[in-house]
C-alpha positions as CSV (number, residue, x, y, z in Angstrom):
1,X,-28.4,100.3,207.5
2,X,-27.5,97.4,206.5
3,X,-27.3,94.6,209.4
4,X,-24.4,92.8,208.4
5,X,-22.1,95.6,208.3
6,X,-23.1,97.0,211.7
7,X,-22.6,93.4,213.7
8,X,-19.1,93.0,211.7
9,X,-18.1,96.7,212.9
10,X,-19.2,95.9,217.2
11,X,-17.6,92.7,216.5
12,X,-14.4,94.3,215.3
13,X,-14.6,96.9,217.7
14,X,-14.9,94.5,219.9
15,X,-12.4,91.5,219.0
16,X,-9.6,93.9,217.6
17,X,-8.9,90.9,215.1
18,X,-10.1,90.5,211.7
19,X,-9.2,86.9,212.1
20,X,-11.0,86.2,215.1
21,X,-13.9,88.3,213.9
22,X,-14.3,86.5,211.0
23,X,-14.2,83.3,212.9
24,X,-16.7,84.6,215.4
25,X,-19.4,85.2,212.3
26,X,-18.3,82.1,210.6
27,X,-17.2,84.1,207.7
28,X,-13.8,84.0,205.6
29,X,-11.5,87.3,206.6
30,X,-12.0,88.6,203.6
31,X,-15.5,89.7,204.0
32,X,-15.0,91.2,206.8
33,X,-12.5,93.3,205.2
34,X,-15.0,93.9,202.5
35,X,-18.0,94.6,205.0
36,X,-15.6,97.0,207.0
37,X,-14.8,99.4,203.7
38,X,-18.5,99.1,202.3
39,X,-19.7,100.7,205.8
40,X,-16.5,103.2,206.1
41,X,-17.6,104.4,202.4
42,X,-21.2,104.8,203.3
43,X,-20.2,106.5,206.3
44,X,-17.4,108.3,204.7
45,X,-14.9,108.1,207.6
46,X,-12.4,106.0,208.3
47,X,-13.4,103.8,211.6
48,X,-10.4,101.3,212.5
49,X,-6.8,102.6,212.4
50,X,-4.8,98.9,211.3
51,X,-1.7,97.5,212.1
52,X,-0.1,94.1,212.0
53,X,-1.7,92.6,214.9
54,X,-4.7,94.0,215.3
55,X,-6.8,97.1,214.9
56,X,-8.1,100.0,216.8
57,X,-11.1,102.6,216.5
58,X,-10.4,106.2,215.0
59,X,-12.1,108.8,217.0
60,X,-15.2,108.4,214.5
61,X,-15.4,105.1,215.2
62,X,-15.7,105.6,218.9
63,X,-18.2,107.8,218.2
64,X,-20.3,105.7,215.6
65,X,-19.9,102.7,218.4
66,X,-22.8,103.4,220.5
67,X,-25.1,104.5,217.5
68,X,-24.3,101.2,216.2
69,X,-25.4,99.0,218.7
70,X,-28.4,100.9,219.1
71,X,-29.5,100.5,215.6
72,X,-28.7,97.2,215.5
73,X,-31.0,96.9,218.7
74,X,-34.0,99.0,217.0
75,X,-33.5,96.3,213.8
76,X,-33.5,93.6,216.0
77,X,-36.7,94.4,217.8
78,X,-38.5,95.0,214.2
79,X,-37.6,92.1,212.9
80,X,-38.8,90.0,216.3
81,X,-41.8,91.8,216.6
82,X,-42.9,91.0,212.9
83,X,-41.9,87.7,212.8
84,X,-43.8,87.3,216.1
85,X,-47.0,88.3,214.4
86,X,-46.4,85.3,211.6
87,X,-47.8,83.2,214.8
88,X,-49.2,85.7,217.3
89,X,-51.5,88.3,217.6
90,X,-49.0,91.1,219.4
91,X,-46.0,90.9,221.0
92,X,-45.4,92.2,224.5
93,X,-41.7,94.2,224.8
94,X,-41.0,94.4,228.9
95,X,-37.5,95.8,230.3
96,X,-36.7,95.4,233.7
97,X,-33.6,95.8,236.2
98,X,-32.3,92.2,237.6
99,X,-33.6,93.0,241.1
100,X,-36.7,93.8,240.0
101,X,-37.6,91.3,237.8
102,X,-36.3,88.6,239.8
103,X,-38.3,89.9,242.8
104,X,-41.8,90.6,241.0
105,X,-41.8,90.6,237.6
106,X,-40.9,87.3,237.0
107,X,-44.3,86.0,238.3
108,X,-46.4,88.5,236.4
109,X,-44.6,87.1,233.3
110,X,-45.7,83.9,234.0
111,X,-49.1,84.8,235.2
112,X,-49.6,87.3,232.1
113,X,-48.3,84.0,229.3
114,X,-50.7,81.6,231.0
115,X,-53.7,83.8,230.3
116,X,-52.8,85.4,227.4
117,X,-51.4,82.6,224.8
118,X,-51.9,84.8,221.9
119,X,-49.1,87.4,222.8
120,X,-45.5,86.5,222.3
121,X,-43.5,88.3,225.3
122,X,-39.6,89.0,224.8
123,X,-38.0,90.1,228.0
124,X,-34.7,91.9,228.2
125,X,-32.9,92.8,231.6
126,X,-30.6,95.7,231.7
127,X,-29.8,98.9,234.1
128,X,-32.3,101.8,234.3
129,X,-30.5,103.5,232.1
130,X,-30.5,101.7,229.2
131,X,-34.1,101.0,230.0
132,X,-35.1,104.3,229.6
133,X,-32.9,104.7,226.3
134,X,-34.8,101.7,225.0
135,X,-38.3,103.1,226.2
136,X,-37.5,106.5,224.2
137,X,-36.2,104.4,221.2
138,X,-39.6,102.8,221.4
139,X,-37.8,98.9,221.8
140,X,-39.6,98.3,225.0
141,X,-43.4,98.9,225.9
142,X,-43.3,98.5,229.6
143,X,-39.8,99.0,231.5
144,X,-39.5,98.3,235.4
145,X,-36.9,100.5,237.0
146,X,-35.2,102.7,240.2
147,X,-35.8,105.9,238.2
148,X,-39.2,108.3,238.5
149,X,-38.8,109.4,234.8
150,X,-41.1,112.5,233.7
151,X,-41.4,112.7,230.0
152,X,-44.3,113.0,227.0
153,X,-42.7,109.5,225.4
154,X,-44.1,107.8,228.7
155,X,-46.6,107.0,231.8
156,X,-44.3,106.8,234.9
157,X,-46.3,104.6,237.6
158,X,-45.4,104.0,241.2
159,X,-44.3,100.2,241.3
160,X,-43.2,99.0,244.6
161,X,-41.5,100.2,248.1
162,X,-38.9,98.0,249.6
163,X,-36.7,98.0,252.3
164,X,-33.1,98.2,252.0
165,X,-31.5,96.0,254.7
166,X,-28.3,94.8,256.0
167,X,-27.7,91.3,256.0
168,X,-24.9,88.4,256.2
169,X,-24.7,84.6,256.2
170,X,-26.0,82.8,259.2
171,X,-22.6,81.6,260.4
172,X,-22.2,85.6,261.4
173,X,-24.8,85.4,264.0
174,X,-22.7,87.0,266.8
175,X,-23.5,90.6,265.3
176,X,-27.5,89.8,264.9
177,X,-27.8,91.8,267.9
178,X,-27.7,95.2,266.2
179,X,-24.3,97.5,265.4
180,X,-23.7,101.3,265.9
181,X,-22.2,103.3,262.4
182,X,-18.7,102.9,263.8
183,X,-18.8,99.4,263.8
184,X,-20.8,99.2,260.3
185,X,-17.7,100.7,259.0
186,X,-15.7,98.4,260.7
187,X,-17.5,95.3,258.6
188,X,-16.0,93.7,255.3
189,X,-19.0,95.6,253.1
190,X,-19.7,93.4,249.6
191,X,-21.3,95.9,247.5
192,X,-24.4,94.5,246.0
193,X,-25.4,97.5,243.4
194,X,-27.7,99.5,245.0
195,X,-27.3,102.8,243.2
196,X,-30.6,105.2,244.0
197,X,-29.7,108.1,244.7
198,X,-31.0,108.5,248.1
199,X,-29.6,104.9,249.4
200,X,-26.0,106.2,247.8
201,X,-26.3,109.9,249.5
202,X,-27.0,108.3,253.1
203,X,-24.4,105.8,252.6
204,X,-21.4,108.0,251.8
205,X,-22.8,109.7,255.1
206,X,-21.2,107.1,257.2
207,X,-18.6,105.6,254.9
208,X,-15.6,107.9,252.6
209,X,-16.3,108.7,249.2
210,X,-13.2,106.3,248.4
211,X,-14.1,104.0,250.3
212,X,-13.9,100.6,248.3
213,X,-15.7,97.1,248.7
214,X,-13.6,94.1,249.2
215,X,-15.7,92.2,246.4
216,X,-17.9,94.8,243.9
217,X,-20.5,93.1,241.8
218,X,-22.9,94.9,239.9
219,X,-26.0,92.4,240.4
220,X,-27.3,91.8,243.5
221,X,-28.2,88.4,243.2
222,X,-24.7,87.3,242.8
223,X,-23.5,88.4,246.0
224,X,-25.1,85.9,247.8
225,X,-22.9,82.9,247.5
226,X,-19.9,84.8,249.2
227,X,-23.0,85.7,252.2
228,X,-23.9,82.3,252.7
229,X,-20.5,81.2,252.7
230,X,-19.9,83.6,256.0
231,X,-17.7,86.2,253.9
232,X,-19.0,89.4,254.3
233,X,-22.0,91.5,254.8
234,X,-24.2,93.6,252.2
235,X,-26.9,95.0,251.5
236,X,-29.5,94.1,250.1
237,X,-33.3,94.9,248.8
238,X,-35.5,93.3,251.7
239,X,-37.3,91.3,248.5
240,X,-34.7,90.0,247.2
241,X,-33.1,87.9,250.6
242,X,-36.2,87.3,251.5
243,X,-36.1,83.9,250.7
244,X,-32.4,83.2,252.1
245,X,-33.8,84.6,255.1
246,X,-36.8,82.4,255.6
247,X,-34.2,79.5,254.8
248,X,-31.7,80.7,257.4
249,X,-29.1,81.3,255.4
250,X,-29.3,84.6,255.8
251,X,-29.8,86.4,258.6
252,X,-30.5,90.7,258.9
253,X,-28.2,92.8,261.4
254,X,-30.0,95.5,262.6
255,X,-28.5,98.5,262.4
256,X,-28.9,100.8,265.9
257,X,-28.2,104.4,264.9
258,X,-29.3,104.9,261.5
259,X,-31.8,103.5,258.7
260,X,-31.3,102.8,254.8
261,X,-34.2,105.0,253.0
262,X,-36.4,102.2,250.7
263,X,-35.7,101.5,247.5
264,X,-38.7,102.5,245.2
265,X,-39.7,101.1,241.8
266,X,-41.3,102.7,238.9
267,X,-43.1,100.8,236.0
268,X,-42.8,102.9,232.8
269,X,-45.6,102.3,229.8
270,X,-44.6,103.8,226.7
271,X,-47.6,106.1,225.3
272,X,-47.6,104.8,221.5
273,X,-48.4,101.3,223.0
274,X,-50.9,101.9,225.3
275,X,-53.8,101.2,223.6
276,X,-51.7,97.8,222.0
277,X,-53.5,94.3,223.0
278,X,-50.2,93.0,224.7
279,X,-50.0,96.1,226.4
280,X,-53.8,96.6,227.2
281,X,-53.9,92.9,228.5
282,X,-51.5,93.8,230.7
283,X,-52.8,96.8,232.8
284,X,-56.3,95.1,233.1
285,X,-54.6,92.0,234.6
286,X,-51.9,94.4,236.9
287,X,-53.8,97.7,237.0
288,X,-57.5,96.7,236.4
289,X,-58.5,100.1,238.7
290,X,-55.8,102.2,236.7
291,X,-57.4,105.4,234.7
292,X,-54.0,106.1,233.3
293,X,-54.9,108.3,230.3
């Protein structure tokens, strides 16, 4: 489908304003007027209900919306990865959650581009979820996530065990001691978006299902200002404070009744590029004792 039509349709969808879409793609309105009925008669339903001020999806449109963005996605990543071999001998497609990546991949990236100049590597960060909708729509060749996905599209490979600790800025010292359950649920909690299953099922075992976080942020990373500046406690994969705690910035509270379950990590290889050179390069520099099949 034709690109220019699906980016004017998310941008509409998005914007709700033909005038502001149009000055978002640096086109006049009237194209996107034009673009918006070219798409609706390929589609053959109406997508945007319009009124004076703005505009609004139809019920189809809500419904083409996510089909959209992933096609746009899939075009995207065909056009990168022929353009890349113009100049390169493969490209390398890795997904990863933020945690992760900041924590371990980062450094194998590095590592892997140092040895292997040939290979272009494009890097996108996202939740597990839309990892694995990437890995089935064949966009990413290696995705690092929470989830132990079994499926014939890919290999699903133990990654990495990590502790999931409490932890709170250094200025909070007086509780370094240890606390009991009753006075964990005392504590102004930032939530820092750990969201495994097991972690979530023994924390609503001391906290209320409604219980709600003073400050919510769904990457981890970004919760540490507020720790460091003494408000709050949260926490947080061992690996990824490790660094604030070295510092002393951080500091862990031990926790006296009770223990988080670890956080594991999966690293998922999509089957169709297994035998790739980007991909290949990679498991003899990470797995070299691998007999993944």
């Amino acid at each position: 489908m034709d690109y220019d039509l699906l980016i004017t349709f998310i941008y509409l969808a998005k914007l709700k304003n033909f005038t502001k879409t149009a000055e978002q793609l640096h086109v006049v309105q009237s194209t996107i007027t034009s673009r918006i009925k070219n798409l609706e008669y390929n589609i053959g339903e109406t997508l945007f209900v319009r009124t004076n001020k703005h505009v609004e999806l139809t019920n189809a449109g809500e419904a083409f919306l996510p089909y959209a963005k992933q096609l746009l996605s899939i075009q995207e990543s065909a056009i990168f990865r022929l353009k890349a071999l113009e100049l390169f001998n493969d490209t390398l497609n890795i997904g990863a959650v933020h945690s992760i990546y900041d924590c371990h991949v980062q450094d194998m990236v590095l590592k892997y581009m140092q040895q292997n100049k040939k290979i272009a590597v494009k890097v996108t960060i996202e939740h597990s979820e839309e990892l694995i909708q990437m890995l089935h729509e064949d966009q990413v060749d290696i995705a690092f996530t929470y989830w132990d996905i079994k499926s014939p599209k890919f290999i699903c490979e133990p990654f990495h065990s990590d502790r999931i600790i409490l932890v709170t800025g250094s200025q909070n010292s007086a509780a370094a001691c240890g606390i009991t359950e009753v006075e964990l649920r005392n504590l102004p909690l930032l939530c820092s978006a750990i969201m495994t299953a097991p972690f979530q099922e023994w924390f609503y075992s001391i906290f209320p299902k409604n219980y709600v976080y003073p400050l919510d942020i769904n990457i981890s990373s970004s919760i540490i200002k507020f720790l460091k500046e003494g408000i709050g406690f949260s926490f947080m994969i061992e690996s990824a404070a490790k660094k604030f705690l070295e510092e002393g910035s951080l500091v862990e509270i031990k926790l006296l009744e009770s223990t988080p379950p670890s956080i594991e990590s999966y690293m998922l290889i999509n089957r169709q590029r297994i035998n790739s050179e980007a991909v290949s390069q990679w498991l003899t520099e990470f797995m070299p004792s691998s007999s993944l099949p």
